[in-house]
C-alpha positions as CSV (number, residue, x, y, z in Angstrom):
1,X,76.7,114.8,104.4
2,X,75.6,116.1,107.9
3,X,77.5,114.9,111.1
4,X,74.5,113.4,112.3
5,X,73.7,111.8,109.3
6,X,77.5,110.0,109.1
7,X,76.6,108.9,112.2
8,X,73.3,107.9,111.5
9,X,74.9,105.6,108.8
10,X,77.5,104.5,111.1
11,X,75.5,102.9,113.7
12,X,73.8,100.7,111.4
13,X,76.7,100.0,108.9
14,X,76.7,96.9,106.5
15,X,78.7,96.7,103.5
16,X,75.9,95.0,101.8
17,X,72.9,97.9,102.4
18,X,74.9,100.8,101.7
19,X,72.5,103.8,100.4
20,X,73.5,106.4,97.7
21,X,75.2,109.4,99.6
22,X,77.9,106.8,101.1
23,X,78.5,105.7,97.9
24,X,79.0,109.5,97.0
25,X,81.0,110.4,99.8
26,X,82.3,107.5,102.4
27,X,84.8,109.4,104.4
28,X,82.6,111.3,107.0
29,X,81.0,107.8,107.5
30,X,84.7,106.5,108.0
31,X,85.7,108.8,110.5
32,X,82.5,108.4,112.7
33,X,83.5,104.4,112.9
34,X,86.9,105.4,113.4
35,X,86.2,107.2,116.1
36,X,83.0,105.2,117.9
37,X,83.8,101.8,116.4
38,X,86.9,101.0,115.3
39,X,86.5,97.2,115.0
40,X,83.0,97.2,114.2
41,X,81.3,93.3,114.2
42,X,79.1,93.5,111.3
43,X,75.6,91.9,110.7
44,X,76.9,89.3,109.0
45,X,79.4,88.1,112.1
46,X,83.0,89.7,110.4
47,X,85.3,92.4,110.9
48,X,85.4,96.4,109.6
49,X,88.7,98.1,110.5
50,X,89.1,101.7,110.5
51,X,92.1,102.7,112.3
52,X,95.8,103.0,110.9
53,X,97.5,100.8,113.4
54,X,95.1,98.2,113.2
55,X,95.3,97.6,109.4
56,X,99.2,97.5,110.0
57,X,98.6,94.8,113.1
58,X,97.1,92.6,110.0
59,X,99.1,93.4,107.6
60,X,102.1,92.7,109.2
61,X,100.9,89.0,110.9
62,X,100.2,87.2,107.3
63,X,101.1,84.1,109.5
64,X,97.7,84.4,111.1
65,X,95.6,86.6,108.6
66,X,95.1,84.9,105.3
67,X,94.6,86.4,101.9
68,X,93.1,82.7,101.0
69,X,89.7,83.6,99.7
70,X,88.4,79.9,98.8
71,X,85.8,79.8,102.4
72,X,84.3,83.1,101.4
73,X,84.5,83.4,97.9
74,X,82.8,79.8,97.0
75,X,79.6,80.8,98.5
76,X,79.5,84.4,97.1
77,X,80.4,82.9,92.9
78,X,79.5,79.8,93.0
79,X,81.3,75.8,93.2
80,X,82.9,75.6,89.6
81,X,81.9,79.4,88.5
82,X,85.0,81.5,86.6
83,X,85.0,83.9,89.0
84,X,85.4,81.5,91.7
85,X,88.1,79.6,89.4
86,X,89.8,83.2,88.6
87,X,89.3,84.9,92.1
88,X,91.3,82.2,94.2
89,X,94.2,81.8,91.7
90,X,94.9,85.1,91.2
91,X,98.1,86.8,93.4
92,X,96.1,89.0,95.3
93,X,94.1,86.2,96.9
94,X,96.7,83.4,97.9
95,X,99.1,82.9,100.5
96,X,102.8,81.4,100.1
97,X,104.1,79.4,98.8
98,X,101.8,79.8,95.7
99,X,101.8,84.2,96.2
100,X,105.7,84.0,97.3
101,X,106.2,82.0,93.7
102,X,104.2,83.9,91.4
103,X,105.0,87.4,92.8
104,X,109.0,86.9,91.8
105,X,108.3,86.3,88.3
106,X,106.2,89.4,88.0
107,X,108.5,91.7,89.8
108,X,111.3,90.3,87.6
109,X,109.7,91.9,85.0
110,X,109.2,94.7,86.7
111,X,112.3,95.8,88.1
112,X,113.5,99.5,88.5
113,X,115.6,99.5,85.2
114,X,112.5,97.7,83.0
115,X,110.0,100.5,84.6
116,X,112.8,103.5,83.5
117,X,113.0,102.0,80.0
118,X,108.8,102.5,79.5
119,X,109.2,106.1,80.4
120,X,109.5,107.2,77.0
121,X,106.8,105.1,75.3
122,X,104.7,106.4,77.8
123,X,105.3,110.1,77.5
124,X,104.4,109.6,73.8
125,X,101.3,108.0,74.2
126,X,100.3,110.7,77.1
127,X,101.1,113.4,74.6
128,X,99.4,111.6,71.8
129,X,96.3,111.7,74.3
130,X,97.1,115.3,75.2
131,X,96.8,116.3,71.8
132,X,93.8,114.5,70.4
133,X,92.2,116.6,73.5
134,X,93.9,119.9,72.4
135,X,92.2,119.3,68.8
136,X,88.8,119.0,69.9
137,X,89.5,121.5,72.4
138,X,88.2,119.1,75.9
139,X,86.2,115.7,76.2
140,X,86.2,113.2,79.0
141,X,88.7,113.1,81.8
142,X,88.0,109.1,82.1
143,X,87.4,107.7,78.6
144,X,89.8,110.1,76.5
145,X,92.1,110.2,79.0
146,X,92.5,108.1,82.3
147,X,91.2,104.8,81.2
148,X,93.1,104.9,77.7
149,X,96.4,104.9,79.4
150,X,97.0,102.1,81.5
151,X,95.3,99.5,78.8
152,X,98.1,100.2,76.5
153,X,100.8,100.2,79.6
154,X,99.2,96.5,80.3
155,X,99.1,95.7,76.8
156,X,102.7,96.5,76.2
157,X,103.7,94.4,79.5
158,X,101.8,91.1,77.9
159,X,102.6,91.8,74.4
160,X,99.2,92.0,73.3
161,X,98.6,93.2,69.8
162,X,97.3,96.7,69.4
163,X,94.2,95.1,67.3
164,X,93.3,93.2,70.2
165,X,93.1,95.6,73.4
166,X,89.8,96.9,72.6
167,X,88.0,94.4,75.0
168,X,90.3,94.5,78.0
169,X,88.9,97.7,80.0
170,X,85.2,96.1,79.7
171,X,86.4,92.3,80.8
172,X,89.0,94.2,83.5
173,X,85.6,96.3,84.8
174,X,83.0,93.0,85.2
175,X,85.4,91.0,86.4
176,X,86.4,94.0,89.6
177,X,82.7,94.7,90.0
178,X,82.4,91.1,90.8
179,X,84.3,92.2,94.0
180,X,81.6,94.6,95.6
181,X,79.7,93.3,98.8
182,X,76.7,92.9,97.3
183,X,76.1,91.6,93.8
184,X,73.3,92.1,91.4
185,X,72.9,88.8,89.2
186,X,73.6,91.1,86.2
187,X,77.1,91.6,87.6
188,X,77.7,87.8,88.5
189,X,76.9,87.2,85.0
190,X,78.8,90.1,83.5
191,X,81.9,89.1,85.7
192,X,81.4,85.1,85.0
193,X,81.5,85.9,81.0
194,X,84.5,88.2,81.5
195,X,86.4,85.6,82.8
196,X,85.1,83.2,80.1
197,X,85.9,85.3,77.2
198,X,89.6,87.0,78.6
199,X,90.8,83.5,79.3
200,X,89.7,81.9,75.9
201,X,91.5,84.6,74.4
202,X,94.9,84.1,76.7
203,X,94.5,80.8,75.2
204,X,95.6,81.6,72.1
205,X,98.2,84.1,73.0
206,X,99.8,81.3,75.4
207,X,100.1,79.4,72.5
208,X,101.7,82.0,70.3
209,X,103.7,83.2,72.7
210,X,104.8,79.4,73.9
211,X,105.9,79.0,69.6
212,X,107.7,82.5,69.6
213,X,108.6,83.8,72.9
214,X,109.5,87.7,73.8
215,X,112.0,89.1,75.8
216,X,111.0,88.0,79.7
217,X,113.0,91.2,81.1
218,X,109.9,92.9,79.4
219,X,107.6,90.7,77.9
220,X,105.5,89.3,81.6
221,X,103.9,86.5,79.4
222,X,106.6,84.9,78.5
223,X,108.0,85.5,81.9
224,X,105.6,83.6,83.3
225,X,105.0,81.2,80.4
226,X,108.9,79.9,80.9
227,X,108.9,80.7,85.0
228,X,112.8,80.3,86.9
229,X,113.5,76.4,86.5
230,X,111.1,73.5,86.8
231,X,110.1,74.8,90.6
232,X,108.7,77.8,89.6
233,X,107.0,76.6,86.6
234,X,103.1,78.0,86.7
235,X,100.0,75.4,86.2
236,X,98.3,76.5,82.8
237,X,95.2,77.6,85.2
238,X,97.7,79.9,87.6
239,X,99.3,81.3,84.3
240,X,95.6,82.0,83.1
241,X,94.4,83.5,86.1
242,X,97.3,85.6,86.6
243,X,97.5,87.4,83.5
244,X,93.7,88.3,84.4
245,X,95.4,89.8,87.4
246,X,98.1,91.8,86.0
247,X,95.0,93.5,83.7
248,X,92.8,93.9,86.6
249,X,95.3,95.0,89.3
250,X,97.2,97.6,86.3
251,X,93.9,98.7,84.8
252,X,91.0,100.6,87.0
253,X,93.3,101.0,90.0
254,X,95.2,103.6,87.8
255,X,92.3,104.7,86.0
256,X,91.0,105.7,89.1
257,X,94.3,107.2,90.3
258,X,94.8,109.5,87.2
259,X,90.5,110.7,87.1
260,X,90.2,111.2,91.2
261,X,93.4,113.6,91.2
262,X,92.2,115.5,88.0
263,X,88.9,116.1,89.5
264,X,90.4,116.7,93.2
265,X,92.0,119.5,91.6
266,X,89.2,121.5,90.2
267,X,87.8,121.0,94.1
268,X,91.0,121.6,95.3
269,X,92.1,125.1,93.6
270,X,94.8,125.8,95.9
271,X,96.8,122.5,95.1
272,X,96.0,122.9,90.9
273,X,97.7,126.1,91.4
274,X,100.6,125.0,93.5
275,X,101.0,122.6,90.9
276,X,100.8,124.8,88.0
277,X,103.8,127.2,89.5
278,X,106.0,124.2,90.0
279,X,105.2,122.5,86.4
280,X,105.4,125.9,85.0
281,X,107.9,128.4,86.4
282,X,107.7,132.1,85.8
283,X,111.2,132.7,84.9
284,X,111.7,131.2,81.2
285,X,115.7,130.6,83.0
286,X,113.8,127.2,84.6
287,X,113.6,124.4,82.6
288,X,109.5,122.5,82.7
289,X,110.9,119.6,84.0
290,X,113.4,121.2,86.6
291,X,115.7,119.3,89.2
292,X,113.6,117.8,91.7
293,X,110.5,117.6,89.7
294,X,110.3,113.9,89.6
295,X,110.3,113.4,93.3
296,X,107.7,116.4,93.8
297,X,105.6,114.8,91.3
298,X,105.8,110.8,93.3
299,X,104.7,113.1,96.5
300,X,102.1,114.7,94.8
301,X,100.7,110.8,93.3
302,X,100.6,109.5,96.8
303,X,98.8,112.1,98.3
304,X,96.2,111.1,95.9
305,X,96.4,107.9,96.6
306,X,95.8,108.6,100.2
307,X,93.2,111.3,100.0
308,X,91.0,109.3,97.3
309,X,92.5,105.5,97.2
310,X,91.8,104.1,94.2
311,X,91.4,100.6,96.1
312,X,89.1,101.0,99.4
313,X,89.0,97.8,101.1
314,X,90.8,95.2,101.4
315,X,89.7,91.6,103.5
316,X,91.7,88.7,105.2
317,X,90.7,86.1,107.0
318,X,92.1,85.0,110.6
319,X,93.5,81.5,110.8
320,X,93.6,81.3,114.3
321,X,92.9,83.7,117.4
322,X,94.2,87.0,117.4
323,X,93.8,89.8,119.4
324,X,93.7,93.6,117.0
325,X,93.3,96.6,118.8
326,X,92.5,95.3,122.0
327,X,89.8,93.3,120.3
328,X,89.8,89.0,120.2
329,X,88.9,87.9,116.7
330,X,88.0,84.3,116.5
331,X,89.7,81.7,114.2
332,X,87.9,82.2,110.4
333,X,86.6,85.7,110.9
334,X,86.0,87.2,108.0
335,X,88.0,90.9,108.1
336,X,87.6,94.2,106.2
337,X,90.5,96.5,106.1
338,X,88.7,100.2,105.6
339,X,92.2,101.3,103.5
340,X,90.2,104.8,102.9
341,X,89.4,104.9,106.5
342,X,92.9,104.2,107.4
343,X,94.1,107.0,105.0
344,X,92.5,109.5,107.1
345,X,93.8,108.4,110.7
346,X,94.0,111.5,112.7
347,X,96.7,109.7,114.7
348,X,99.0,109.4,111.8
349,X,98.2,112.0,109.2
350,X,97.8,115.9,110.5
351,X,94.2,117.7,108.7
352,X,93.8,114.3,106.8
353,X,90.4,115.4,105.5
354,X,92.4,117.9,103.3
355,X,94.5,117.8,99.8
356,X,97.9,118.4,100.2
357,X,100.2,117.5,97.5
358,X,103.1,118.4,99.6
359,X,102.3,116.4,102.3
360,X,105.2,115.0,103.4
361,X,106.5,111.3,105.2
362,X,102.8,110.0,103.4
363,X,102.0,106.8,105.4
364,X,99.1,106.1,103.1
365,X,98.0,102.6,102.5
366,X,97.2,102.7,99.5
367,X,99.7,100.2,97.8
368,X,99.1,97.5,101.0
369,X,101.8,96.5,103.3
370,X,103.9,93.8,104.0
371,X,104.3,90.6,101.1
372,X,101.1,91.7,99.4
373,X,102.3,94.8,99.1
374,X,101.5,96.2,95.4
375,X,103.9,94.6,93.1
376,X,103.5,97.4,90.3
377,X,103.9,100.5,92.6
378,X,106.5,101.8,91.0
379,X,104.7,101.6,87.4
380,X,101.9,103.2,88.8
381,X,103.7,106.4,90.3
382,X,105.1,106.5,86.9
383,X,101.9,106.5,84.9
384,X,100.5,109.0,87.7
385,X,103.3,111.6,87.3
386,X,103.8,111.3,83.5
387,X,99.8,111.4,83.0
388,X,99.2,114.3,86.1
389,X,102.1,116.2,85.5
390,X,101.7,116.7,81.4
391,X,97.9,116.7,81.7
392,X,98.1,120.2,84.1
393,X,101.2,121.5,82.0
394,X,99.5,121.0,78.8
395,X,95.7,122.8,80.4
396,X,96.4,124.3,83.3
397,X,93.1,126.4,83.3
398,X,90.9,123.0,82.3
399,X,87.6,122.9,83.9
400,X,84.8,120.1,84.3
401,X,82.5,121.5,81.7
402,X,79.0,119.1,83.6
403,X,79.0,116.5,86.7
404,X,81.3,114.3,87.3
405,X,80.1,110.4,87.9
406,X,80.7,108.3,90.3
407,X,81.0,104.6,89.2
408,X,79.0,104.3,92.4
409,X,80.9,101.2,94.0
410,X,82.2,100.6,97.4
411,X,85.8,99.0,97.0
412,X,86.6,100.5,93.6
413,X,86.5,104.1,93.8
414,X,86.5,106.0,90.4
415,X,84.6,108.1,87.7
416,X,82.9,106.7,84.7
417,X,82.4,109.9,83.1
418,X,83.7,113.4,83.9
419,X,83.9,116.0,81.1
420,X,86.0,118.8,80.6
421,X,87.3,121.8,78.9
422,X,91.2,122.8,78.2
């Protein structure tokens, strides 16, 4: 994309008319509102932020900007819709108390010493993966690879039987693409159904699960199912809803993760090859998996994150007057937080247009900030190192053997398809 056609974009941006080239590329269009609009008053009367600081400014206030999506979401699904039902019960979308309640019983399944004990299961299925590729000698970065991985990591945290994941990554994709600006009424319907069907079947596994519970320092169903005393008991709608969450928030964030870094790296030749001499050392004295690897590897997953976040936007809403970046916002604007745009701030990241998997002190927004900060981030830089690191040891030399395609969305940013050789 041209400078002048960035800016050409830029001066009539609306999240709701966004043409094709965008949708392939966004970040030249970021940086020219960054840098001429900042806080740019969209056509219909909210709020796009570009800039660093002023996404912390918001995230940091969650006394005045609201993750409460029940003004802007009924008119967008629907009075009595399941998207509406499952979109404002969910954790992402609610304030305290409800967020501050339902976010302790999911990281108390999640703690550091529950995440180290998954390490294992999750090298074997990545080398299971790994060698169903090696077999038939290549396939598809997202469908043989990326996507298959955190299904069964989400699986294992709900207990859901192997028999029965085969669903999940379709409901967990309608019910996200319900999310974009602009709907079709194909993906209201898809999305609405999605809901339907995933929550008749959490039914039934509430009830099982209720009759036989699991483990809750493992098992997040039953976690949730049996809460921390009669306060923090969930309603059987917020138990519903949130379990829809955990798949959705788990599933095509790391999806995207895992396919945007593999595919980076094929553009990026200079970082696949920085990675190749630090996962596999010349001298046969250096262990694979030397001292420091781990760390090197978390620095390498969040400068994905940063340079191709998996997650592009985020919104509140302001409950009262608030000045951002020298700017008044209004009580009930609607606001857009550009987290891509944000990744890319000049002012806090040095040649941010460029790949560096050694960048270091990453500021990247990519998990949030704040009390909404991700709850699973910590899972995720695990699936991202196991799943990077052993993809590029096992095939260094892969190579996309056709195009890679975009799932051609502007808050979820990922491949559908993207085949390769090894």
């Amino acid at each position: 994309m041209t400078p002048e056609r960035a800016q050409g974009i830029a001066a009539g941006f609306d999240l709701r008319a966004l043409p094709a080239d965008f949708l392939a590329n966004p970040y030249p269009v970021y940086a020219a509102l960054r840098e001429s609009e900042p806080i740019r008053r969209m056509p219909d009367g909210s709020y796009f932020l570009t800039r660093h600081a002023d996404l912390m400014a918001v995230y940091r206030d969650a006394a005045t900007f609201s993750s409460d999506k029940v003004a802007e979401f009924t008119p967008k699904y629907g009075p009595g819709s399941p998207l509406l039902a499952h979109h404002t019960t969910s954790l992402v979308f609610n304030d305290p108390p409800r967020h501050t309640r339902v976010r302790k019983l999911i990281m108390g399944a999640l703690t550091r010493r529950a995440i180290a004990e998954m390490e294992s299961g999750l090298v074997s299925l990545v080398d299971g993966l790994l060698d169903k590729i090696a077999a038939q000698g290549g396939g598809d970065l997202i469908e043989d690879f990326a996507a298959a991985i955190p299904v069964e990591v989400i699986g294992n945290l709900l207990d859901i039987p192997h028999a029965d994941r085969a669903p999940l990554r379709a409901w967990s994709l309608a019910i996200l693409g319900a999310l974009e600006p602009k709907l079709s009424p194909e993906q209201e319907a898809r999305g609405n159904q999605a809901v339907s069907d995933f929550g008749d079947y959490l039914k039934g596994l509430i009830a099982l699960r209720r009759q036989h519970p699991g483990n809750p320092e493992h098992d997040v169903l039953t976690r949730l199912i049996q809460g921390e005393g009669s306060a923090e008991q969930l309603s059987e709608a917020e138990l519903l809803h949130n379990c829809i969450f955990i798949l959705n928030a788990g599933h095509e964030t790391t999806t995207n993760l895992i396919g945007n870094a593999l595919v980076a790296l094929q553009e990026w030749p200079d970082q696949l090859d920085r990675l190749i001499n630090r996962l596999l050392p010349k001298s046969e004295l250096l262990p694979r998996y030397s001292i420091g690897l781990e760390a090197y590897l978390d620095t390498m997953v969040d400068e994905f994150l940063r340079f191709e976040p998996s997650n592009q936007l985020g919104n509140r809403r302001a409950l009262r007057e608030a000045m951002v970046g020298g700017v008044a916002l209004p009580a009930g604007a609607l606001i857009t937080l550009c987290i891509a745009a944000a990744n890319r701030d000049s002012a806090v990241f040095d040649a941010p247009d460029r790949l560096d998997i050694e960048r270091a002190d990453n500021k990247h927004l990519s998990f949030g900030f704040g009390i909404h900060q991700c709850a699973g981030l910590s899972l995720a830089r695990l699936e991202g190192r196991i799943a990077i690191g052993r993809f590029v040891q096992r095939f260094p030399r892969y190579r996309l053997a056709g195009p890679a395609v975009r799932g051609g969305r502007a808050r979820f940013r990922g491949f559908l398809q993207a085949p390769f050789t090894c």
